[in-house]
C-alpha positions in Angstrom: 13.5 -8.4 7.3 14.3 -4.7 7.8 12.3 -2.3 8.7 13.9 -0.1 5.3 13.4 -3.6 3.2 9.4 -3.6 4.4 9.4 0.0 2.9 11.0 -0.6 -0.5 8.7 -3.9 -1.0 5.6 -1.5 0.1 6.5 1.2 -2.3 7.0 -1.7 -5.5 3.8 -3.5 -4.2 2.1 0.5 -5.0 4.4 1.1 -7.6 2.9 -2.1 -9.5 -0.4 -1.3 -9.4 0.1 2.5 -10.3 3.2 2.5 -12.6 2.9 6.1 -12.9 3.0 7.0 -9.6 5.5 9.5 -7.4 5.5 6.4 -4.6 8.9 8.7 -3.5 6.9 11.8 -2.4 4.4 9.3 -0.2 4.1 10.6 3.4 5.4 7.9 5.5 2.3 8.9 8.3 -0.7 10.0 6.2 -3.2 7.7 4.8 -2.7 6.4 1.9 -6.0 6.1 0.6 -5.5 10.4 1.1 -2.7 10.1 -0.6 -3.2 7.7 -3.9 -6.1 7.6 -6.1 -7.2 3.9 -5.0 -9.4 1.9 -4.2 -11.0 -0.6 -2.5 -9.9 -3.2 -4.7 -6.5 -1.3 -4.9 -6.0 -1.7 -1.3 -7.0 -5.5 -1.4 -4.0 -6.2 -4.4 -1.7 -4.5 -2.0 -3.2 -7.2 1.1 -3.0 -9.6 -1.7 0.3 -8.9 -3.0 1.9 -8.9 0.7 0.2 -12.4 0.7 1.8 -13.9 -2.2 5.0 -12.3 -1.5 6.0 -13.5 1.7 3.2 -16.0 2.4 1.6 -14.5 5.4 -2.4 -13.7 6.5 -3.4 -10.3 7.5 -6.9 -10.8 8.7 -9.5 -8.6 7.2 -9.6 -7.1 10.7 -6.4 -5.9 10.4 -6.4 -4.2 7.5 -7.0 -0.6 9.3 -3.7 -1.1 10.7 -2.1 -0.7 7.1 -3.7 2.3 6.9 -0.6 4.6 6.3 3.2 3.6 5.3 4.4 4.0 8.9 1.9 1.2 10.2 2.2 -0.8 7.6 5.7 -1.1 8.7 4.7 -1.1 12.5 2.4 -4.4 11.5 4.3 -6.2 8.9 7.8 -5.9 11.4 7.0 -8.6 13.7 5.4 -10.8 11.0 7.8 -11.2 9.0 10.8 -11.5 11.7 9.5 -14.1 14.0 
């Protein structure tokens, strides 16, 4: 999977959970937690959500490491090419 394709399915997983968000004016580096009105529970359906979708773990441990677009993609990369 692309890095560009790891994007797009990001910015739906965020779009689905806030239908009335902007996900196109999301900086790519910032937090998104800065960023979006979410969340705890937010952030989880997003873990949740890459779960289902591509039927991988992300450890709870891990979860700072989708802490912004940019590392999302950075993390999700090798996962999902093996």
């Amino acid at each position: 999977m692309e890095r560009d394709d790891i994007k797009k399915a990001l910015l739906e997983i965020i779009r689905e959970i806030d239908d009335e968000l902007d996900v196109d004016s999301l900086d790519e580096e910032k937090p998104l937690r800065d960023q979006l009105d979410f969340d705890s529970m937010d952030f989880l359906d997003i873990v949740m959500a890459l779960r289902k979708r591509y039927q991988i773990q992300i450890p709870e441990e891990d979860y700072p490491r989708l802490a912004t677009i940019a590392s999302s993609i950075d993390y999700l990369h090798p996962r999902l090419n093996p």
